[in-house]
TIRO-2110 file (N, C-alpha, C; in Angstrom, 1 decimal):
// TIRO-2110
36.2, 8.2, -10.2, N, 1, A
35.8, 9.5, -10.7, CA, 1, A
34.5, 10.0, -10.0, C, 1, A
33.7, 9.4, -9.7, N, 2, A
32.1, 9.2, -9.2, CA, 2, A
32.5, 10.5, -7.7, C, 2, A
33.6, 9.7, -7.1, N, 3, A
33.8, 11.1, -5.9, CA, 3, A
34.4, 11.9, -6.2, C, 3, A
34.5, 12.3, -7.2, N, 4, A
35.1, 13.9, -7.4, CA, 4, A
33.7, 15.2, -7.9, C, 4, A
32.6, 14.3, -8.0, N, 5, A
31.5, 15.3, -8.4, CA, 5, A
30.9, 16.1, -7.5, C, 5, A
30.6, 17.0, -8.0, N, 6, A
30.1, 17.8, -6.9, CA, 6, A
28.7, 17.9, -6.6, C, 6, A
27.6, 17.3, -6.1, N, 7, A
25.9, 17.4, -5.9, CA, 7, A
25.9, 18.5, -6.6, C, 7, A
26.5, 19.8, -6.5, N, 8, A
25.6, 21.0, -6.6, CA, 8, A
25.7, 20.8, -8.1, C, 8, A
27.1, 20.4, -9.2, N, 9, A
27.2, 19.9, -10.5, CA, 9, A
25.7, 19.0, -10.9, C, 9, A
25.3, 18.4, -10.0, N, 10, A
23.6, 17.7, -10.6, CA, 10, A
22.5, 18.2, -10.5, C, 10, A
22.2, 19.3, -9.6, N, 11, A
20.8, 20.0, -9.3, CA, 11, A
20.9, 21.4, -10.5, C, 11, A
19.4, 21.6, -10.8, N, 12, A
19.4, 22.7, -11.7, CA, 12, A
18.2, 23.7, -11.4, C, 12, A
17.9, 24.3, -10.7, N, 13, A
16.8, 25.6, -10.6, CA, 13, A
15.7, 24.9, -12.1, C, 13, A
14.7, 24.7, -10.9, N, 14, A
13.1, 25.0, -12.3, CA, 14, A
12.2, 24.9, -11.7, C, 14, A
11.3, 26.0, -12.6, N, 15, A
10.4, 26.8, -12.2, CA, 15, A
9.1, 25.8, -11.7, C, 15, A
8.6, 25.7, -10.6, N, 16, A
7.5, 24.4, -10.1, CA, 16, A
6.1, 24.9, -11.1, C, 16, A
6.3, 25.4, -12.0, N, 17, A
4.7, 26.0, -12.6, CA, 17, A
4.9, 24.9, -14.3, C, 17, A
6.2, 25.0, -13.9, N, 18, A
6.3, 24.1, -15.3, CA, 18, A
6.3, 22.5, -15.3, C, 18, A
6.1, 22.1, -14.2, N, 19, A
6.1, 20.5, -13.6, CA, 19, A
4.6, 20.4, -14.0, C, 19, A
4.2, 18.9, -14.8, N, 20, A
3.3, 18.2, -15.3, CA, 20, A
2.4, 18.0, -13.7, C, 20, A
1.0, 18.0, -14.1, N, 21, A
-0.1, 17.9, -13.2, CA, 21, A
0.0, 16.5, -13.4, C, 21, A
-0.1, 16.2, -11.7, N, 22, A
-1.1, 14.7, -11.9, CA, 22, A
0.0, 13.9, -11.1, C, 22, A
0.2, 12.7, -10.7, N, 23, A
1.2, 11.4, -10.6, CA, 23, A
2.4, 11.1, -11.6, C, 23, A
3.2, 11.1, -11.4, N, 24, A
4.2, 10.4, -12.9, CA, 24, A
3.7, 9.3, -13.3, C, 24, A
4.0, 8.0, -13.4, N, 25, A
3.4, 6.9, -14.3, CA, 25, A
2.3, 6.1, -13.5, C, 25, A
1.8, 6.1, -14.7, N, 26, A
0.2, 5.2, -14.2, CA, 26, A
0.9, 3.6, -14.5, C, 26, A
-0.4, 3.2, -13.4, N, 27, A
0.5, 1.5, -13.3, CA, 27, A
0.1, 0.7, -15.0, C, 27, A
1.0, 0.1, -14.9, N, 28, A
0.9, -1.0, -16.1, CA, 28, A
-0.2, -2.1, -16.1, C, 28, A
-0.7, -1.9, -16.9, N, 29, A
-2.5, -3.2, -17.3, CA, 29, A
-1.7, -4.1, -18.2, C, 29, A
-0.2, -5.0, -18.3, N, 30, A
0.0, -5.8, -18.8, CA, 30, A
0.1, -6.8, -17.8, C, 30, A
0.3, -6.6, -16.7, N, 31, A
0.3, -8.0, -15.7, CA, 31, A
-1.1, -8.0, -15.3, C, 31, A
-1.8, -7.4, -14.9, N, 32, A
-2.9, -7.9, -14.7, CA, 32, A
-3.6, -8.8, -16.1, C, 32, A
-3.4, -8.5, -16.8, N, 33, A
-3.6, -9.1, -18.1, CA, 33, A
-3.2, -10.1, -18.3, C, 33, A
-1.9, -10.3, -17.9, N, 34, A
-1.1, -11.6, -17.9, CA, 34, A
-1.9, -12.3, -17.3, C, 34, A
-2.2, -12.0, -15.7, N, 35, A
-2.7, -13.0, -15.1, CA, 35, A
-4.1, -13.3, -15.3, C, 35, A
-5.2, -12.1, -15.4, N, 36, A
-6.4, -12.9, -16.2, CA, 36, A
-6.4, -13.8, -17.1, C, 36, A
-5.2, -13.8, -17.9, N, 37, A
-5.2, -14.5, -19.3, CA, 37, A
-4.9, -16.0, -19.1, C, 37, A
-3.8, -15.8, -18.2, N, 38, A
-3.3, -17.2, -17.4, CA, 38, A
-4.1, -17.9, -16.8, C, 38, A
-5.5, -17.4, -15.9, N, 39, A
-6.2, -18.0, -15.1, CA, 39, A
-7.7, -18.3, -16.2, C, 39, A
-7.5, -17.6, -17.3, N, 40, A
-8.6, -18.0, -18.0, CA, 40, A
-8.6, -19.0, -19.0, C, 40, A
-6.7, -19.4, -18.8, N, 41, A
-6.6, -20.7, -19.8, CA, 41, A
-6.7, -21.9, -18.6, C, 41, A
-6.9, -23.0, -19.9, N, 42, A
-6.8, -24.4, -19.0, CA, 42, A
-5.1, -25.2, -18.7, C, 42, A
-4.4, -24.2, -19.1, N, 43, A
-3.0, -24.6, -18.6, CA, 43, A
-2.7, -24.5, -16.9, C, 43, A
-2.2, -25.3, -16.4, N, 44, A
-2.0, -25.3, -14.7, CA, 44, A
-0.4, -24.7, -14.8, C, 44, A
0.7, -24.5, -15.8, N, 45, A
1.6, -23.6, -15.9, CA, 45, A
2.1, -23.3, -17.1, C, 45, A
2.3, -22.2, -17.2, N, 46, A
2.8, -21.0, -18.1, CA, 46, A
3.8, -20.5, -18.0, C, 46, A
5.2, -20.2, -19.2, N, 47, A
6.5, -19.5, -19.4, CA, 47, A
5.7, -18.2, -19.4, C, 47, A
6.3, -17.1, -18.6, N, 48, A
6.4, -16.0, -19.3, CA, 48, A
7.3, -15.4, -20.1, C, 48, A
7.2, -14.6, -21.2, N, 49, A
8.3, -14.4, -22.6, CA, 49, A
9.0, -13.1, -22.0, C, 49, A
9.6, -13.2, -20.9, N, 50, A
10.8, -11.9, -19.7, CA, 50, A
11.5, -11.1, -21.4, C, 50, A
12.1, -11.3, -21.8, N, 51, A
12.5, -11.0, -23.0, CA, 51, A
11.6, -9.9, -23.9, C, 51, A
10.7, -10.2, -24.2, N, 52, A
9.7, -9.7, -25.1, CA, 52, A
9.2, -8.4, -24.3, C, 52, A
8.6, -8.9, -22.9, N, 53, A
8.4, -7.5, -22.0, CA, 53, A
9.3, -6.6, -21.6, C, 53, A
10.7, -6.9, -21.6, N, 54, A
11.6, -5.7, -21.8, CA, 54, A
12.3, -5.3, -20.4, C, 54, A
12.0, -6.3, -19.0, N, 55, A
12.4, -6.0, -17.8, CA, 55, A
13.3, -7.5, -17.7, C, 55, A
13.8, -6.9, -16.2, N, 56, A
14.0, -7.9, -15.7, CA, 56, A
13.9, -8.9, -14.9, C, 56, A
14.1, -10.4, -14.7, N, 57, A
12.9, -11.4, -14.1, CA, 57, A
12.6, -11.1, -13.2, C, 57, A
13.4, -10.6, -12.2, N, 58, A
12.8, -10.1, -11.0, CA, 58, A
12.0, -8.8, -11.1, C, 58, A
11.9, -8.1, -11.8, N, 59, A
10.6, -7.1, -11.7, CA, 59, A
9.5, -7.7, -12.0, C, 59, A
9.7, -8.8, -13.4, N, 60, A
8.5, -9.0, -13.6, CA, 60, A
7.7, -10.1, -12.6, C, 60, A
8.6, -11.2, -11.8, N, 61, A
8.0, -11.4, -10.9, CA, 61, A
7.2, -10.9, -10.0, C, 61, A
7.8, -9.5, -9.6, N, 62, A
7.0, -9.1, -8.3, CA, 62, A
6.3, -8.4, -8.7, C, 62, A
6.0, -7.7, -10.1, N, 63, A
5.1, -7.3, -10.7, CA, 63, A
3.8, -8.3, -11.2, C, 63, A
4.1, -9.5, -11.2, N, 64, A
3.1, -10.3, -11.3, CA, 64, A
2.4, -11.3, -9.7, C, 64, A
3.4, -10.9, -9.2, N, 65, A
2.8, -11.6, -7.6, CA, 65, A
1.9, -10.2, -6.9, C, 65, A
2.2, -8.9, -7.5, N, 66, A
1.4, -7.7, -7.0, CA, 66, A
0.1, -7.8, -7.7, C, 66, A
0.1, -7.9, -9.1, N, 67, A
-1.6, -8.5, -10.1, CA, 67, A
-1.7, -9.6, -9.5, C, 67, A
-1.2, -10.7, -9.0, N, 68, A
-2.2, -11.9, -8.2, CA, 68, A
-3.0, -11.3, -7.1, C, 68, A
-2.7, -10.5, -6.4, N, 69, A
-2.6, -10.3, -5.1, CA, 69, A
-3.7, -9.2, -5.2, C, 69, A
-3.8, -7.9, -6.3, N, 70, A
-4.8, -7.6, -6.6, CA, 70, A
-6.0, -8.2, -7.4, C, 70, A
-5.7, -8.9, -7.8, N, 71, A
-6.7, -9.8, -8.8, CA, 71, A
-7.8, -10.7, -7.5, C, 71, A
-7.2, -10.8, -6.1, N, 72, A
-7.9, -11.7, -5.3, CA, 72, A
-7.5, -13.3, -5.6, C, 72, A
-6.2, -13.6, -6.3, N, 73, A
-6.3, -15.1, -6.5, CA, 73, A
-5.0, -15.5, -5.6, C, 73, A
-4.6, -14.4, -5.1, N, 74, A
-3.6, -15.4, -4.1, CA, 74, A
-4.0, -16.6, -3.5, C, 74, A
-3.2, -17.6, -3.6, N, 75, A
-4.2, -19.3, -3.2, CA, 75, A
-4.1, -19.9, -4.0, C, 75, A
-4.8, -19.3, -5.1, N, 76, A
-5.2, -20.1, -6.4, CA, 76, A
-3.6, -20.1, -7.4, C, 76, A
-2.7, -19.1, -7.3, N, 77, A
-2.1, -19.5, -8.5, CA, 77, A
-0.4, -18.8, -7.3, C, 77, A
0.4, -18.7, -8.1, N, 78, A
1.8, -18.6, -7.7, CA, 78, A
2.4, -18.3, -9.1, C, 78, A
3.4, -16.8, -8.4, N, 79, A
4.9, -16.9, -9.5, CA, 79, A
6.0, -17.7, -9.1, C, 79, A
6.8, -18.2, -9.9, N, 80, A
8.2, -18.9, -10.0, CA, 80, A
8.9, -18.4, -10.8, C, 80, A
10.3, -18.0, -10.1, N, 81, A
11.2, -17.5, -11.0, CA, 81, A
12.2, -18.7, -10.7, C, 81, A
12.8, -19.4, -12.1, N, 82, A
13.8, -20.1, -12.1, CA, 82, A
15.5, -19.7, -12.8, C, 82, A
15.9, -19.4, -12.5, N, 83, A
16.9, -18.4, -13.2, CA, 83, A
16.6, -17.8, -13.7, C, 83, A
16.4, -17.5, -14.8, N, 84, A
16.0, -16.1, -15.9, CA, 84, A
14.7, -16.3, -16.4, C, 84, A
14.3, -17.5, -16.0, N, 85, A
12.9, -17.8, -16.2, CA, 85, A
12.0, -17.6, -15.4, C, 85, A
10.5, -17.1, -15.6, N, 86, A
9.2, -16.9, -14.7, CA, 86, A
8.1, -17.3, -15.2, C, 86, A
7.5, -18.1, -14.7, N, 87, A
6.7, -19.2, -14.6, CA, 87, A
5.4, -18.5, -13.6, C, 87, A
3.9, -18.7, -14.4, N, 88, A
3.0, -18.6, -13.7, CA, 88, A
2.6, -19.9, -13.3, C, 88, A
1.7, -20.4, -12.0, N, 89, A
1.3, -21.8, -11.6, CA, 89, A
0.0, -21.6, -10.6, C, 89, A
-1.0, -22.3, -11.3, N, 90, A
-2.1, -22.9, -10.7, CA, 90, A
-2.1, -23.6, -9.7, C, 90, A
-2.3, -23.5, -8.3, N, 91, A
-2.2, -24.3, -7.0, CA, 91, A
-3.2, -25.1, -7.4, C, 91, A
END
């Protein structure tokens, strides 16, 4: 069915005065969080609860190897994704 659509059937005329100012989404302060939280405990590894945050493992992986990497701790710590599971680790 998918190739019988027509593009022009998806596009709709709107007026650019009515488009929101600014960027569309501002980045998320829950992985950085994550990982201050994780480096400020004395655990050397940590489950993350993938479930609870609402994505999936692979976003939140590389969403948390992007807060390492801004945080300055690349070296010090590493994500692990083991099947459905993601794991922070203290080098």
């Amino acid at each position: 069915m998918a190739d019988k659509l027509d593009p022009k059937d998806l596009l709709k005329p709107r007026d650019p005065a009515t488009l929101p100012n600014g960027p569309g989404r501002s980045p998320s302060t829950l992985y950085p969080a994550l990982v201050q939280a994780f480096a400020a405990s004395g655990e050397r590894a940590m489950d993350v609860d993938v479930k609870k945050i609402g994505r999936k493992p692979d976003t939140v992986r590389q969403a948390l190897e992007k807060a390492i990497r801004s945080a300055g701790l690349k070296g010090r710590m590493r994500v692990g994704r083991y099947g459905e599971e993601v794991v922070l680790i203290k080098l």
